[in-house]
Backbone as JSON, one array per atom type, in Angstrom:
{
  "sequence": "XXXXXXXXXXXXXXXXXXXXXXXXXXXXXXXXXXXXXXXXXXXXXXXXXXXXXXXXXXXXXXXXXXXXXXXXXXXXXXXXXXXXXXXXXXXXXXXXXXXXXXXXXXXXXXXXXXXXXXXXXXXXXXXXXXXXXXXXXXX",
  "N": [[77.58, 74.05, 66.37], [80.08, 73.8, 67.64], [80.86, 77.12, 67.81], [78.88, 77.38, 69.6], [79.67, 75.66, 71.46], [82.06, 77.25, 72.35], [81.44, 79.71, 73.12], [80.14, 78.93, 75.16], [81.79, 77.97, 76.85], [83.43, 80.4, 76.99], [82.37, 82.08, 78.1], [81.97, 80.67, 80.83], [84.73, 81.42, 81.11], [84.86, 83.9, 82.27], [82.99, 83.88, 83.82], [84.38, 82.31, 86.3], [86.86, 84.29, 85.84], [85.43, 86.56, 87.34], [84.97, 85.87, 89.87], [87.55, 85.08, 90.72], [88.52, 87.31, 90.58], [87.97, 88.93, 92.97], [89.88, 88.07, 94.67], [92.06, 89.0, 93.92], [94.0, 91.86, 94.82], [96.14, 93.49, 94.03], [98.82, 94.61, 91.36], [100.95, 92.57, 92.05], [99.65, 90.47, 93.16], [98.1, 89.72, 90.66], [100.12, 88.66, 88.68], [101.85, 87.2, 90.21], [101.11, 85.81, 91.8], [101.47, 87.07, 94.42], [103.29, 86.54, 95.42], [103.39, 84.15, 96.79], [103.12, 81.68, 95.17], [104.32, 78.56, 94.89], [107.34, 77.42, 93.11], [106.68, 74.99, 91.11], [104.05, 75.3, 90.64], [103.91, 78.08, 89.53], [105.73, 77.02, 87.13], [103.89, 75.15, 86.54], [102.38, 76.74, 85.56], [103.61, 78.33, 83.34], [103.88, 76.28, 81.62], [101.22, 75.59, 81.29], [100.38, 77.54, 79.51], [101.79, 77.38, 77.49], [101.09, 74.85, 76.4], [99.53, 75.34, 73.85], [96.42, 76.0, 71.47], [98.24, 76.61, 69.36], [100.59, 74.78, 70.08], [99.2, 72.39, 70.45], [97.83, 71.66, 68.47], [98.48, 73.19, 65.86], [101.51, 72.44, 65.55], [100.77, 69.07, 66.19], [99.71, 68.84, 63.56], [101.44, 69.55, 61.47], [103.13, 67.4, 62.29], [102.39, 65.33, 61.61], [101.55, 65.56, 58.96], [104.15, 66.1, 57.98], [105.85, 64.22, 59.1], [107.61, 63.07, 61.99], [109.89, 63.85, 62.45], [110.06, 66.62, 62.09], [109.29, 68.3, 63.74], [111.65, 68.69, 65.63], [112.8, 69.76, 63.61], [111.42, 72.61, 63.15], [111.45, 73.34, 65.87], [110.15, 73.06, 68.05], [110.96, 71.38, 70.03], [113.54, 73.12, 70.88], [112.25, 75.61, 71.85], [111.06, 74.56, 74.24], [113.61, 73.77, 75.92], [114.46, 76.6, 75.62], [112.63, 77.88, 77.14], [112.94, 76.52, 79.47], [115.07, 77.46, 80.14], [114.86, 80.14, 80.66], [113.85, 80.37, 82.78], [114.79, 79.32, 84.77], [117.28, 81.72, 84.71], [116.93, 83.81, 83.6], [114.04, 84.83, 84.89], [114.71, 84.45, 88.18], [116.36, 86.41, 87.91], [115.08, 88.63, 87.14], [113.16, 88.7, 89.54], [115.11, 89.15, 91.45], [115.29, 91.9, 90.54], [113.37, 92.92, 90.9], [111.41, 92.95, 89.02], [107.94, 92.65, 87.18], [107.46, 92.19, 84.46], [108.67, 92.18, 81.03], [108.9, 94.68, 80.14], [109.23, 96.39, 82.45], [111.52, 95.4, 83.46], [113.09, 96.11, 81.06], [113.01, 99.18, 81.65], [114.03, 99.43, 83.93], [116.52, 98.12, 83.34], [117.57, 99.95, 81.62], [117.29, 102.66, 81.93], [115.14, 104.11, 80.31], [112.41, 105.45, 78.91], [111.67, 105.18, 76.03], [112.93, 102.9, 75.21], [111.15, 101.18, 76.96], [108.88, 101.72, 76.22], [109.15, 100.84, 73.37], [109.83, 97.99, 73.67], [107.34, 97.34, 74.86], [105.51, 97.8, 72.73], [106.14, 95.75, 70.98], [105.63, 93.44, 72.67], [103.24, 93.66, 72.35], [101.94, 93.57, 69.51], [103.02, 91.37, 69.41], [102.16, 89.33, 70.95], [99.09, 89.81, 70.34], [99.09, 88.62, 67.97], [99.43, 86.35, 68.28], [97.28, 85.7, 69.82], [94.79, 85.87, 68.28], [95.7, 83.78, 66.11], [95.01, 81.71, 68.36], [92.59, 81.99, 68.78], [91.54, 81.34, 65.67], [92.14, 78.8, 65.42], [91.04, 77.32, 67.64], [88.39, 78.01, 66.47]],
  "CA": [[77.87, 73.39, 67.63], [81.74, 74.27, 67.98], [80.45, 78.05, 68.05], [78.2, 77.28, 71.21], [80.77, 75.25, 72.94], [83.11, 77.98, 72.35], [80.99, 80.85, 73.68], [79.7, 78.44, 76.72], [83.62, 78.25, 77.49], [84.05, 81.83, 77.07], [80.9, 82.5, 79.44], [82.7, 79.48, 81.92], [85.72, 81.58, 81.44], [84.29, 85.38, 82.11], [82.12, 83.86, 85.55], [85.67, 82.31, 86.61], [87.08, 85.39, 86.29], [85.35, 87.16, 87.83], [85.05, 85.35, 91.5], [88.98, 85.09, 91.3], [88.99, 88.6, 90.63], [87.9, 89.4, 94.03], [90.84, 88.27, 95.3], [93.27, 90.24, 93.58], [94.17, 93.21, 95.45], [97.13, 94.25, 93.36], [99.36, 93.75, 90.45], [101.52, 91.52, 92.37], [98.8, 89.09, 92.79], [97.55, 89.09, 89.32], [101.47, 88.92, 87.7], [103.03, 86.35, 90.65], [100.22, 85.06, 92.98], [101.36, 87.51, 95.44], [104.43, 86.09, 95.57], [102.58, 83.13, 97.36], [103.41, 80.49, 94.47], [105.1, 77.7, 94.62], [108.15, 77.09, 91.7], [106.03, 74.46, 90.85], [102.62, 75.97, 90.22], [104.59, 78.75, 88.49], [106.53, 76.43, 86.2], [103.2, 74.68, 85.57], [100.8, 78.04, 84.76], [103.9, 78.73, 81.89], [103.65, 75.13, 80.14], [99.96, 75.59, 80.25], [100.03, 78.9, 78.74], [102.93, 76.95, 76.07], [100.85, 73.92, 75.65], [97.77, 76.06, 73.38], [96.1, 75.97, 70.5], [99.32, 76.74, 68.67], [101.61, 73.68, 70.5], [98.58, 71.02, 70.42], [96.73, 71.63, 66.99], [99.88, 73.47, 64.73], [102.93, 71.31, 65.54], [100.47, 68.0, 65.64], [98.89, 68.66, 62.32], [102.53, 69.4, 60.42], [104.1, 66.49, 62.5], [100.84, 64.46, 60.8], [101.62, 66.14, 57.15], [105.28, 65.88, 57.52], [106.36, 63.21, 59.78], [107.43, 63.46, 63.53], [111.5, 64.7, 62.51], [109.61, 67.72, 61.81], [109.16, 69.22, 65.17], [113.29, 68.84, 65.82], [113.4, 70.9, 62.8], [110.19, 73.7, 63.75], [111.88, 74.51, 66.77], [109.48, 72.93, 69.38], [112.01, 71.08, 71.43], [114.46, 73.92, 71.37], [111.25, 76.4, 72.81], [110.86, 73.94, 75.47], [114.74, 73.88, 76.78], [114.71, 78.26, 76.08], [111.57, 78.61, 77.9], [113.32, 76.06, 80.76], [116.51, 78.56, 80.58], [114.78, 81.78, 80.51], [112.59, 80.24, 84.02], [116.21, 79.47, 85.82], [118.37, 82.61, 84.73], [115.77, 85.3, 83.15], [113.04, 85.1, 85.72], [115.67, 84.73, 89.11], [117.11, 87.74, 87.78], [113.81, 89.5, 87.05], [112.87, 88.39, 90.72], [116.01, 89.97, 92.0], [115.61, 93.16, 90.62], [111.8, 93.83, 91.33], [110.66, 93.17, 87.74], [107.26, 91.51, 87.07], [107.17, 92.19, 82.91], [109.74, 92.58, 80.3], [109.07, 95.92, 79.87], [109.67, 96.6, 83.75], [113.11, 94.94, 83.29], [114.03, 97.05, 80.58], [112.88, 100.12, 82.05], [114.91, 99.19, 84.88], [118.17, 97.94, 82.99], [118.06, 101.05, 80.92], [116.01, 103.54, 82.43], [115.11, 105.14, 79.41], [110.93, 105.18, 78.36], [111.72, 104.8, 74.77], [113.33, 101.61, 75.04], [110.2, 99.95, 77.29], [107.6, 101.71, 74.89], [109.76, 99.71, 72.2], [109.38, 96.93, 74.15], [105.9, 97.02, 75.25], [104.69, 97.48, 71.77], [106.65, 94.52, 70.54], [104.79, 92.31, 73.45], [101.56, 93.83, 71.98], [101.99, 93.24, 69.0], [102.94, 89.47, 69.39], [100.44, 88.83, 71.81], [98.45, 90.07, 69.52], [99.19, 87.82, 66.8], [99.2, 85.04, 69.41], [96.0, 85.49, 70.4], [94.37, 85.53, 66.74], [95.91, 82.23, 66.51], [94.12, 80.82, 69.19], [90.94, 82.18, 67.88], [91.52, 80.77, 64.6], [92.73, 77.45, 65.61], [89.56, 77.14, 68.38], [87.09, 78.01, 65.7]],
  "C": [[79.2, 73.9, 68.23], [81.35, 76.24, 68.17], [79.92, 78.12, 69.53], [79.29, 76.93, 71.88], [81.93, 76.73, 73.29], [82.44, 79.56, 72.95], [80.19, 80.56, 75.02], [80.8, 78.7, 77.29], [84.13, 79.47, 78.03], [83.11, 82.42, 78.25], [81.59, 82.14, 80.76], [84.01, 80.5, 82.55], [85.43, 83.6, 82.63], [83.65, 85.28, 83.81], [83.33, 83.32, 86.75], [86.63, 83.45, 87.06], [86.79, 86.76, 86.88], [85.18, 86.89, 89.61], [86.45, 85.31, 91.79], [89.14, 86.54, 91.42], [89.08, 89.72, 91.98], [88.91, 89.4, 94.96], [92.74, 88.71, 95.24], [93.3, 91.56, 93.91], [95.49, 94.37, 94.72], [97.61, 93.9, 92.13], [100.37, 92.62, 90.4], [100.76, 90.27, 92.23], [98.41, 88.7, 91.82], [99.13, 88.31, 88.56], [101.88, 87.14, 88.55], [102.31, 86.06, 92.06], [101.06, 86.06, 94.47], [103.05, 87.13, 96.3], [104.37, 84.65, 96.38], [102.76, 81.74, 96.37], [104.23, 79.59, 94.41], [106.07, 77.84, 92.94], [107.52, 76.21, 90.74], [104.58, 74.69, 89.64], [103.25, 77.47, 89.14], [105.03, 78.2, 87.2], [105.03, 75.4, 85.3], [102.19, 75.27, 84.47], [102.03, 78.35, 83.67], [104.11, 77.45, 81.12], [102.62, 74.63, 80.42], [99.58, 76.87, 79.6], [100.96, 78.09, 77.34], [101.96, 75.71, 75.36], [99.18, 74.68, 75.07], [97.35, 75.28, 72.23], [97.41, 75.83, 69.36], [100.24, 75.57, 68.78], [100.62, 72.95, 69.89], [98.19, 71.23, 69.06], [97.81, 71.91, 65.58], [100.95, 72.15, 64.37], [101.88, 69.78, 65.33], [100.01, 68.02, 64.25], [100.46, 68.43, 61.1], [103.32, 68.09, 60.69], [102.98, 65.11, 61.61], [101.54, 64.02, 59.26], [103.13, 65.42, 56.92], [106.48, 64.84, 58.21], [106.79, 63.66, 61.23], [109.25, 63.74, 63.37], [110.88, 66.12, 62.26], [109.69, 68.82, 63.0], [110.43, 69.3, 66.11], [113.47, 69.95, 65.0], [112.48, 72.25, 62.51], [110.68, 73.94, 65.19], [111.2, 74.09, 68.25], [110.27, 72.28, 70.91], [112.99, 72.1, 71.7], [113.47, 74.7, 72.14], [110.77, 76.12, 74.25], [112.49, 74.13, 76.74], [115.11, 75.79, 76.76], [113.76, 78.57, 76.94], [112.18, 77.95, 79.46], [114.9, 77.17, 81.3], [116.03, 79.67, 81.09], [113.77, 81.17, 82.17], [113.74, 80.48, 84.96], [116.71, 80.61, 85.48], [117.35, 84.01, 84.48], [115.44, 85.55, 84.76], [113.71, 84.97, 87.37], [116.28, 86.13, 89.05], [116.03, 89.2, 87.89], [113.25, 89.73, 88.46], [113.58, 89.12, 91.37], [116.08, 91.39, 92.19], [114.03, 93.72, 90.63], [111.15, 94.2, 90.21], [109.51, 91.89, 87.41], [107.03, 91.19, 85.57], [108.24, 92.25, 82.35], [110.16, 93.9, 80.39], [109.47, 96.92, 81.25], [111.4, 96.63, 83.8], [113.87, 95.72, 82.48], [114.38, 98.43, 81.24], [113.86, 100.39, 82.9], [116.66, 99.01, 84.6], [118.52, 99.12, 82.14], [117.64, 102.19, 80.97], [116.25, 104.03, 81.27], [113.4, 104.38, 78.61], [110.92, 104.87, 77.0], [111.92, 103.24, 74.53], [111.95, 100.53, 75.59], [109.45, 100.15, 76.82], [108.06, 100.81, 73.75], [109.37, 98.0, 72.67], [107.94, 96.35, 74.97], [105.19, 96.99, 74.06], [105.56, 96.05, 71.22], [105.95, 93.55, 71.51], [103.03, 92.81, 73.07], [100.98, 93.16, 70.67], [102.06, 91.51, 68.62], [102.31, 88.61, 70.36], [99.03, 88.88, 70.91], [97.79, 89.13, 68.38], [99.2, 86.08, 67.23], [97.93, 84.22, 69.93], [94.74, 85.31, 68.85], [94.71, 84.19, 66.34], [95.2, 81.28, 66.83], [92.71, 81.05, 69.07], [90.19, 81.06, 66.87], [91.67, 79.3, 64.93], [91.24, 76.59, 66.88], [88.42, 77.08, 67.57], [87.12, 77.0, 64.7]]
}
């Protein structure tokens, strides 16, 4: 049953994306709505990308196991006030200088291709391991 739902979803998600897809004309629009987004709608598409499989199912199961001081000392409230820092000072700055990725930003703060191949496999990699996660934790 959890198999089906999870490959109806993925179907749900696949016919979704593809009617929005029509109206992406660039990589601005896919990255930053075109620049068309509210602070808002921005600030809410990255704490529903934060609240996943990993926030709702991980942290509740250990705060379960090991009581609810647990998630002071796992890091989840500090991830919440770095991800609210890195929205005000990072991403203003990133905005400023005409960067929509990390690896843009480096490229940019250090022009040098080594450094954003360094840093593009490091976002592959832990995307990577991110996304396996949410596999595992869905199934």
């Amino acid at each position: 049953m959890a198999t089906a739902i999870f490959f109806l979803a993925l179907a749900l998600y696949v016919v979704a994306g593809a009617l929005v897809a029509r109206r992406v004309k660039s990589s601005d629009d896919f990255y930053i709505m075109g620049e068309r987004g509210s602070t808002v709608f921005i600030v809410g598409t990255l704490a529903a990308t934060y609240l996943s499989a990993v926030t709702l199912l991980g942290i509740a199961g250990i705060s379960y196991a090991e009581g609810p001081l647990v998630i002071a000392a796992t890091g989840s409230f500090g991830a919440w006030v770095g991800t609210l820092l890195a929205v005000v000072y990072v991403g203003r700055r990133m905005k400023a200088l005409g960067c929509r990725t990390m690896p843009d930003f480096f490229q940019n703060r250090f022009k040098n291709r080594a450094v954003t191949a360094v840093a593009s496999l490091i976002m592959i990699v832990g995307l990577l391991g991110y996304g396996v996660i949410q596999l595992i934790l869905q199934l």
